[in-house]
C-alpha positions as CSV (number, residue, x, y, z in Angstrom):
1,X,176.7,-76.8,360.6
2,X,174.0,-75.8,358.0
3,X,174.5,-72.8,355.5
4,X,172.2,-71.4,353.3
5,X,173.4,-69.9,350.4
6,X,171.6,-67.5,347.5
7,X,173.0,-65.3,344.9
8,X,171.8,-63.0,342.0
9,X,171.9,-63.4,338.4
10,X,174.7,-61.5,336.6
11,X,174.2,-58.0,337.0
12,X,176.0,-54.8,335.7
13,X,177.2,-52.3,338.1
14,X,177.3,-48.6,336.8
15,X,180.6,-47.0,336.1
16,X,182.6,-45.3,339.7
17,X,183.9,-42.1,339.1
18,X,186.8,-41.3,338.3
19,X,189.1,-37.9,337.7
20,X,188.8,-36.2,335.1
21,X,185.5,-38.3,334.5
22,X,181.2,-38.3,335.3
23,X,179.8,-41.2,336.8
24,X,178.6,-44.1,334.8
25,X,180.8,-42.4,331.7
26,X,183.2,-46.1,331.4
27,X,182.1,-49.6,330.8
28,X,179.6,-51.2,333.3
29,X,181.4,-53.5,336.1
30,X,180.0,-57.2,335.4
31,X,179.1,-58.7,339.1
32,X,177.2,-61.8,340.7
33,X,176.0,-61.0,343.9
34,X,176.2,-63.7,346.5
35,X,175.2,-64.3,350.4
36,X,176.1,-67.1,352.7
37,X,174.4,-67.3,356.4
38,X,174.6,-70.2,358.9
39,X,171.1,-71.5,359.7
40,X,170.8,-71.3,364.0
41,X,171.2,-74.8,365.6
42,X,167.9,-74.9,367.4
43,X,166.2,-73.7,364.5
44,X,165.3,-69.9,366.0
45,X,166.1,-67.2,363.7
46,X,169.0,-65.8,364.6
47,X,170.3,-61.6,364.5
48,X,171.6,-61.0,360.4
């Protein structure tokens, strides 16, 4: 089995809303962003 693997650089995701309170109004969420896919045995691309 082969996986690939990529990610983002840290990123800052706006504020969710909450009651009583606008959208982006609290702190920024920190994040990383990250994606792992099989690669296809017989070296088709597959369906993501």
């Amino acid at each position: 089995m082969v996986l690939h693997l990529s990610w983002s650089p840290p990123l800052a995701l706006r504020a969710p809303q909450r009651p009583g309170g606008a959208t982006g109004k609290g702190e920024p969420v920190a994040a990383t962003a990250v994606r792992v896919w099989e690669a296809p045995a017989d070296g088709t691309p597959g369906v993501e």
